[in-house]
TILUM-714378 format. One record per residue (C-alpha): residue number from 1; x, y, z. Coordinates in Angstrom, 1 decimal. Layout:
- NUM; X; Y; Z
...
//
This chain:
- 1; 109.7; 109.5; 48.0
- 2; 107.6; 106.5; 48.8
- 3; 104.9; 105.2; 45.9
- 4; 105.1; 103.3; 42.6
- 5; 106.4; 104.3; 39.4
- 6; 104.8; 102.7; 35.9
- 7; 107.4; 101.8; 33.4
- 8; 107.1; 100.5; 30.0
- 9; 109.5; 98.1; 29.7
- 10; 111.5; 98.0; 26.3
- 11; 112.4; 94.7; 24.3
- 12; 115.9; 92.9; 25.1
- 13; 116.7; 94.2; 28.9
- 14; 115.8; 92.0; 32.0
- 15; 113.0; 93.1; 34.8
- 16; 115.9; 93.5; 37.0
- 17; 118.0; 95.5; 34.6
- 18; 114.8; 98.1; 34.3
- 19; 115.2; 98.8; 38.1
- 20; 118.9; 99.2; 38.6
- 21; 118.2; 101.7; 35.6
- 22; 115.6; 103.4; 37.8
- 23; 117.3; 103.2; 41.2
- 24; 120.5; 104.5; 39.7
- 25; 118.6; 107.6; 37.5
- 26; 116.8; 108.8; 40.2
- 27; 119.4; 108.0; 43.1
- 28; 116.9; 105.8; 44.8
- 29; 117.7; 103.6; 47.7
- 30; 115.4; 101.1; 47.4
- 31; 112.9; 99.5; 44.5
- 32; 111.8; 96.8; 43.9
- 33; 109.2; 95.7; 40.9
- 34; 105.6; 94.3; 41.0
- 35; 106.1; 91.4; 38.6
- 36; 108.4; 90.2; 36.0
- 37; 108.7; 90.5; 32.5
- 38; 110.8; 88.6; 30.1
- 39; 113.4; 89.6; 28.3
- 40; 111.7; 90.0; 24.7
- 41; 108.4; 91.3; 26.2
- 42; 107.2; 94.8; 26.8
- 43; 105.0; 97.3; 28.3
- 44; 103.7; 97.5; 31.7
- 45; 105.8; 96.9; 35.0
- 46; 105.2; 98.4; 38.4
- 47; 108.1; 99.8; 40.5
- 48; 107.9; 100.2; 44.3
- 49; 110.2; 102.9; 45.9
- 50; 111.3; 102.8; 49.1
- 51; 108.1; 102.3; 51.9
- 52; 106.1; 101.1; 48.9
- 53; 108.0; 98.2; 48.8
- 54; 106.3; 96.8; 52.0
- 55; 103.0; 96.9; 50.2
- 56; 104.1; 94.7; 46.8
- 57; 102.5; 91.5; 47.5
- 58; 99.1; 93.0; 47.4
- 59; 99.7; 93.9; 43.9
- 60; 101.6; 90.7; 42.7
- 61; 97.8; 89.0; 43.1
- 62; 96.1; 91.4; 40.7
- 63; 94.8; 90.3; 37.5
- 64; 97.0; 91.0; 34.2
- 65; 96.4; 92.0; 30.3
- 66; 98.4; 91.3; 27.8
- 67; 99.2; 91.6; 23.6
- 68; 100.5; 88.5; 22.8
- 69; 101.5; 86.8; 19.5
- 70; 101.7; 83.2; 18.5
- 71; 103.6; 81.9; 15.8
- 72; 102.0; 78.6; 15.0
- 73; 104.0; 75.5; 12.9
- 74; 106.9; 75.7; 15.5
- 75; 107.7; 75.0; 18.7
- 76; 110.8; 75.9; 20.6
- 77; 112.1; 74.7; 24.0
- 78; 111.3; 77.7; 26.0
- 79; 108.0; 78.3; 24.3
- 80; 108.8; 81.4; 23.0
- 81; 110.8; 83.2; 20.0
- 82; 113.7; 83.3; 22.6
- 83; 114.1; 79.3; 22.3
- 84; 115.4; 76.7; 20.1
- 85; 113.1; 75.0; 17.6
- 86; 112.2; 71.3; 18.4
- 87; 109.7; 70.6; 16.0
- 88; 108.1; 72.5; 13.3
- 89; 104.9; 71.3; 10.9
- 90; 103.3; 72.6; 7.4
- 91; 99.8; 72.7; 8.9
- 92; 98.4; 75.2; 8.7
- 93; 95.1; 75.6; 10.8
- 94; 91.8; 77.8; 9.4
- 95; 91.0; 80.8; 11.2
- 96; 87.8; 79.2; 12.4
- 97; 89.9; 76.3; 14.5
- 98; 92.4; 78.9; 15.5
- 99; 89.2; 81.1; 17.2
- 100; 87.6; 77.7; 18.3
- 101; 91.0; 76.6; 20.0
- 102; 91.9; 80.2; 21.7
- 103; 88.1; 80.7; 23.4
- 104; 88.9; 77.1; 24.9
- 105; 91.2; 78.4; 27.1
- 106; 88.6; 81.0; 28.5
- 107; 87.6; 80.2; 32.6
- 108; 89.1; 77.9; 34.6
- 109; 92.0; 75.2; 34.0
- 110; 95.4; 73.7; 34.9
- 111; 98.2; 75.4; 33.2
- 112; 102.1; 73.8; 33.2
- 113; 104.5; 76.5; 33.4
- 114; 107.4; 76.3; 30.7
- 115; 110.4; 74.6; 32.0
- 116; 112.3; 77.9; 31.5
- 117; 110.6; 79.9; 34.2
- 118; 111.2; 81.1; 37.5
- 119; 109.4; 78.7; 39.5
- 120; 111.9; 76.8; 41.8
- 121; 112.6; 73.0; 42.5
- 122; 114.6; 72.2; 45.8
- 123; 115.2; 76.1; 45.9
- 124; 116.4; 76.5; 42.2
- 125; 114.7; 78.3; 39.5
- 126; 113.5; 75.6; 37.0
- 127; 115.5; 77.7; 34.3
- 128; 118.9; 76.7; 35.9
- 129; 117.6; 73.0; 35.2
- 130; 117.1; 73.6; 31.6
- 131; 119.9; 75.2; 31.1
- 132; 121.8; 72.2; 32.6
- 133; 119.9; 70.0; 29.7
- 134; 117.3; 68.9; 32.8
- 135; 114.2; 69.9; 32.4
- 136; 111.9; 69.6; 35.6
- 137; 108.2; 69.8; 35.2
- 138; 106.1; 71.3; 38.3
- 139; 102.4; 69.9; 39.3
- 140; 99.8; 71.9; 37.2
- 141; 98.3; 75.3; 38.8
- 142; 95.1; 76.7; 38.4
- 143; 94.4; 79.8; 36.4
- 144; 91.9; 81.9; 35.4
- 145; 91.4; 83.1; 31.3
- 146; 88.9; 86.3; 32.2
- 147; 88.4; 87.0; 28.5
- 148; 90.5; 86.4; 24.8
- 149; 89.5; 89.7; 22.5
- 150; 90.7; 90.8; 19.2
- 151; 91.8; 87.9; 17.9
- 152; 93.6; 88.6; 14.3
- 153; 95.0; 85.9; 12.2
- 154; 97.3; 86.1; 9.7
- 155; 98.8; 83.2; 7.5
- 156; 100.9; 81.2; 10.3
- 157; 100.9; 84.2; 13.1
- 158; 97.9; 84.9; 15.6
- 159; 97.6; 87.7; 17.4
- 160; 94.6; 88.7; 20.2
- 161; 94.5; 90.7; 23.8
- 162; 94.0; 88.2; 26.7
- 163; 93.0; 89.4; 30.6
- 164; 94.0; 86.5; 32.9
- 165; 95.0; 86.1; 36.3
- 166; 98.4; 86.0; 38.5
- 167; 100.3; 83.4; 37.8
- 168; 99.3; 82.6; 34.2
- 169; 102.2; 82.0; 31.6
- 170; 101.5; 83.3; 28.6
- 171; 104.2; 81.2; 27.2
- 172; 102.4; 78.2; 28.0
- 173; 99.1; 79.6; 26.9
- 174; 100.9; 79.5; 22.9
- 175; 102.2; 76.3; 23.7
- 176; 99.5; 74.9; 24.3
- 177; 97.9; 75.8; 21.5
- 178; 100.4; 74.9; 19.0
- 179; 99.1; 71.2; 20.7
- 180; 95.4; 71.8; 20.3
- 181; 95.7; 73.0; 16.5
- 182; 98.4; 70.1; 16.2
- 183; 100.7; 72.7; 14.3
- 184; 102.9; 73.6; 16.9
- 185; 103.1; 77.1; 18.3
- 186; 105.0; 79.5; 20.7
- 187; 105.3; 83.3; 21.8
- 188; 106.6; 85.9; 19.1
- 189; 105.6; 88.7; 21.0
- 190; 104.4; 89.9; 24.4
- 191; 103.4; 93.3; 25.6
- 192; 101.9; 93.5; 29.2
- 193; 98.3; 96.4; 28.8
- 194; 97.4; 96.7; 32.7
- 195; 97.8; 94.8; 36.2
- 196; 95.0; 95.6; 38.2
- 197; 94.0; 98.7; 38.4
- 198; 97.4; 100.4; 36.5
- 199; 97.5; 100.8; 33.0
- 200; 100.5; 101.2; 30.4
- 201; 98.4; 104.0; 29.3
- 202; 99.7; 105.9; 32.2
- 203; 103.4; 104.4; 31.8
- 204; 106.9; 106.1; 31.0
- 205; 109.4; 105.2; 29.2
- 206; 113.3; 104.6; 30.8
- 207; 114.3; 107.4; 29.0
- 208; 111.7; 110.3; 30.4
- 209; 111.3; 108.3; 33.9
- 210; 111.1; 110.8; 37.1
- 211; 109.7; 111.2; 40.2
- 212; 107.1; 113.4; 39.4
- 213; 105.0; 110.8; 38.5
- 214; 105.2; 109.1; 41.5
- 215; 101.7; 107.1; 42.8
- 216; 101.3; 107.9; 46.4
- 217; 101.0; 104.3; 48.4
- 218; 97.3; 105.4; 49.5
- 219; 96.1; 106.4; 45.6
- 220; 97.5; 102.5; 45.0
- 221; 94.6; 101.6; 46.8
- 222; 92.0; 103.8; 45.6
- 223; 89.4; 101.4; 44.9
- 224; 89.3; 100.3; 49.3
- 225; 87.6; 102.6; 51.6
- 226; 88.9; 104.4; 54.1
- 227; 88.9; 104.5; 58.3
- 228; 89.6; 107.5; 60.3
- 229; 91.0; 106.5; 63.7
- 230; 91.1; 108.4; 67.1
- 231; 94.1; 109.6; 69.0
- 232; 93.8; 106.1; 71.2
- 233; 93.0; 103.7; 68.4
- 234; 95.7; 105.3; 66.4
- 235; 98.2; 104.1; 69.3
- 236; 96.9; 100.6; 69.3
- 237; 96.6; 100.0; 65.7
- 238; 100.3; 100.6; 65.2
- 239; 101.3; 98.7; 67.9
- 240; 99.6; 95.8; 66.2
- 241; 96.4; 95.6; 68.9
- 242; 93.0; 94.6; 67.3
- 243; 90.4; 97.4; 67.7
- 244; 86.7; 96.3; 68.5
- 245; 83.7; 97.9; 67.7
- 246; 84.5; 98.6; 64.1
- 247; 81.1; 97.8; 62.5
- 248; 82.0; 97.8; 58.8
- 249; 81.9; 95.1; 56.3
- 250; 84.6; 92.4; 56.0
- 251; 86.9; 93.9; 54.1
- 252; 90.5; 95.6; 53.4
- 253; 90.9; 99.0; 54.1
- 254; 92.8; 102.3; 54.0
- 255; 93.6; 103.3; 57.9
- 256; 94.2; 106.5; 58.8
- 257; 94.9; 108.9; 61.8
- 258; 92.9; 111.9; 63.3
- 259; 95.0; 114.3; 61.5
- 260; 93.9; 112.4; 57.8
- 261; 97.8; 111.0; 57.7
- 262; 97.8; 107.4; 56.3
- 263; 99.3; 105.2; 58.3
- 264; 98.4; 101.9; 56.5
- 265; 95.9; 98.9; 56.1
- 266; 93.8; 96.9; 57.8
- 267; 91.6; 93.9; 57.8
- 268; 87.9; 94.2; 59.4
- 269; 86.7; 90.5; 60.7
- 270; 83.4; 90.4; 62.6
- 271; 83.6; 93.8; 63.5
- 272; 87.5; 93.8; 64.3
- 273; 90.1; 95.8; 63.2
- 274; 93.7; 94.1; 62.7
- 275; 96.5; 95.7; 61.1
- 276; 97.5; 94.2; 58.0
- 277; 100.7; 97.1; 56.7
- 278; 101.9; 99.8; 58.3
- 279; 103.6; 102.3; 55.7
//
């Protein structure tokens, strides 16, 4: 009863609404998710049951890909179809400057999140603010545009399949431009592909959701290798003493015991083994 569960989220219901859905289906104790959607997007989100839970954050740092659509001429105030429009234009911008403007964003840049987001100021979500009529702006963060492919534009809508890293707001990705193309723009539609190595491919719907389909924790992390510990190592690692001698690469990786049961991961530095999460 401990693993992940891939979902695919349906238009109109709330990240948390999709797990008390889950938790209450399957009479589960305890899930969380591995990263929010909005309410008008789709596709992938992770679920965590039970033990799994423990191992989220590793996740929440994976690279995303996403379907998105930008309708270009307006803007709204929360950057997506969701929002009010504050401004609109007639420009209309050629394909060419549309294709020029998106492959800008590829690599490395500062990105402001939309004032209706989760982020928090003074311990409250910056979408309390804005719904107060205040709307508090947060420093810039860093994030990463991997790659912007199939881009296909039609009249005033743009559509294209972007891989990015945690942390990026898509939102603020059609915002932004809507400013470059000086037509205005926000998000009609989002649909989450993949985080990391999980794909929407491999996703169920609320409807057919069960738990035979359950990810064990270890096959989460199929891509680290693995460490077999002795009886007396075993002992120490769960007890949170660092083991010497382990002459393997820097790196994260998949403990286990003797008897080939997984008991968690752990960080190699200089040849030392510390315990990172025990499941």
């Amino acid at each position: 009863m401990d693993g992940f569960l891939l979902l695919d989220k349906e238009k109109g219901i709330s990240s948390n609404q999709l797990v008390q859905h889950v938790k209450k289906t399957l009479s589960l104790k305890k899930v969380g998710h591995l990263g929010t959607l909005d309410p008008m997007a789709t596709g992938l989100m992770i679920l965590a049951i039970n033990r799994a839970t423990k191992f989220s954050n590793y996740f929440l740092e994976s690279d995303k890909s996403y379907n998105a659509t930008v309708q270009l001429g307006s803007s709204t105030d929360t950057d997506d179809a969701m929002g009010t429009i504050v401004s609109s234009s007639d420009t209309l911008p050629t394909q060419k400057d549309i294709h020029e403007s998106l492959k800008s964003f590829i690599g490395k840049s500062m990105q402001i999140a939309p004032y209706f987001s989760a982020l928090k100021h003074k311990g409250k979500p910056l979408y309390k603010y804005a719904r107060e009529g205040k709307f508090v702006s947060k420093p810039p963060r860093e994030v990463n545009i991997f790659s912007i492919k199939n881009i296909m534009c039609e009249h005033n809508k743009c559509s294209f399949i972007i891989h990015c890293s945690k942390g990026t707001y898509i939102r603020s990705i059609a915002r932004d431009l809507g400013e470059k193309l000086n037509s205005g723009g926000h998000l009609s539609t989002l649909r989450r592909l993949s985080q990391g190595s999980f794909n929407i491919e491999n996703a169920m719907t609320m409807e057919n959701v069960e738990l035979n389909n359950l990810i064990a924790i270890e096959e989460a992390f199929s891509e680290l290798s693995e460490i077999k510990l002795n009886s007396n190592q075993t002992k120490l690692f769960k007890n949170g003493v660092k083991i010497q001698e382990i002459n393997l690469e820097d790196d994260t990786y998949k403990i286990y015991d003797s008897s080939e049961k997984f008991l968690g991961l752990g960080l190699v530095t200089n040849s030392v083994l510390a315990l990172k999460r025990l499941v």
